[in-house]
C-alpha positions as CSV (number, residue, x, y, z in Angstrom):
1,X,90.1,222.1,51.2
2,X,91.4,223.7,48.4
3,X,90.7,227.8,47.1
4,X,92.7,228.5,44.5
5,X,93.5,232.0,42.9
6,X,95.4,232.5,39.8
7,X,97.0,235.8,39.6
8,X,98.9,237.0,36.1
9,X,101.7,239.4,38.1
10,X,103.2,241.7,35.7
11,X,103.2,238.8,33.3
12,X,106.8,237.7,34.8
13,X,105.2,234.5,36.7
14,X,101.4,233.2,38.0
15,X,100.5,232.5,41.2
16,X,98.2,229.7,42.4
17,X,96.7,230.3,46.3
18,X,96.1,227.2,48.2
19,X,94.5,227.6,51.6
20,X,93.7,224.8,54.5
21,X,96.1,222.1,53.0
22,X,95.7,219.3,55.2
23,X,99.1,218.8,57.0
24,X,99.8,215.2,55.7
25,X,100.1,215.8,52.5
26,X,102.2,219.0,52.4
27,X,105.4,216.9,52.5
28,X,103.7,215.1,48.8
29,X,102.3,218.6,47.4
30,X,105.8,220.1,47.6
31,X,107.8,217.1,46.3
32,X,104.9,217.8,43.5
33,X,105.8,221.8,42.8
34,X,109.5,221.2,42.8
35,X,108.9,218.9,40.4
36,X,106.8,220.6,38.0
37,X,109.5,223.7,37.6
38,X,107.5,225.7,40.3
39,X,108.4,226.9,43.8
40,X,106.6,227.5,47.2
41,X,106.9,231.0,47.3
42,X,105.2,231.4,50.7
43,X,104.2,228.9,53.9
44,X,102.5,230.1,56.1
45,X,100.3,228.6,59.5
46,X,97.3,230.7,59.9
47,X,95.4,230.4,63.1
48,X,91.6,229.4,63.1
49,X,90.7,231.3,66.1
50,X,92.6,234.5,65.5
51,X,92.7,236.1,62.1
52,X,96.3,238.1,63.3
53,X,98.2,235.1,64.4
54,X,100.2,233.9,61.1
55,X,103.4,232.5,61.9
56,X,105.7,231.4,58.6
57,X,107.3,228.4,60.0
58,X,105.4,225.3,62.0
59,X,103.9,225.8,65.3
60,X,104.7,223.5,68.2
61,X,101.3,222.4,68.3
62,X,99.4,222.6,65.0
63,X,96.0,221.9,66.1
64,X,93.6,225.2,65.3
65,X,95.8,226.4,63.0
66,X,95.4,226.1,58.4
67,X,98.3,225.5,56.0
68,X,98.7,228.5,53.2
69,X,100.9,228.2,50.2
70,X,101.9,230.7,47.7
71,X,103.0,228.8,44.4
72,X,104.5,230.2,41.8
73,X,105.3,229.4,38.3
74,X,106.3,231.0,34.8
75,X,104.0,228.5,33.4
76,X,100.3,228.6,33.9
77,X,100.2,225.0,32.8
78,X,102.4,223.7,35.4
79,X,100.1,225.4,38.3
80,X,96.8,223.7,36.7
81,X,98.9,220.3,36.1
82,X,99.7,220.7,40.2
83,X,96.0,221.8,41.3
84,X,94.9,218.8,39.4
85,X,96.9,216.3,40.9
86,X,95.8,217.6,44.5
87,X,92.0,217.7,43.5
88,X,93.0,214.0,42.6
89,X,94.5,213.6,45.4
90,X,92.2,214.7,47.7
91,X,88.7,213.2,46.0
92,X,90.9,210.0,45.9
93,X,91.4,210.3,50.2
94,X,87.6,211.5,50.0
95,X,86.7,208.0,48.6
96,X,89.0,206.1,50.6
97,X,87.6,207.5,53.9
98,X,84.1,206.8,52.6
99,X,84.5,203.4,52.0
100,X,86.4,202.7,55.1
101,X,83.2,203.9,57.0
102,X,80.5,202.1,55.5
């Protein structure tokens, strides 16, 4: 699932918010910021259970926990370009799963 926030921070860069990536496609979403001039400013594994357990590298076991990224950009245009593509991506898996199940 994606939540996205866009933040104008002193007008030096913007900041997209993307919470509860699904772990096999983090690898793919940050081949996709590097290369669209952005960086991964923050990665963080946020437990499900416990609201103060946020660790900022992976957990030994990753089951309960969500994957948080910070991306920034001096573009705004390259942060919509990269929430689009994982929108795409996503509805596209969406499908996929559907029509494996019927």
């Amino acid at each position: 699932m994606l939540t996205g926030n866009n933040y104008h921070d002193c007008n030096r860069y913007n900041r997209l918010e993307m919470k509860n990536v699904n772990k096999d496609i983090v690898a793919w979403l940050e081949d996709i910021v590097e290369e669209n001039n952005s960086r991964v400013e923050r990665k963080e594994w946020k437990s499900k259970y416990n609201s103060y357990v946020v660790y900022d590298y992976e957990p030994f076991c990753t089951d309960g926990f969500e994957i948080n990224l910070v991306i920034t950009s001096y573009e705004q245009s390259y942060l919509d370009f990269i929430k689009y593509l994982y929108d795409e991506k996503v509805s596209t898996i969406e499908y996929l799963n559907s029509c494996i199940s019927q």
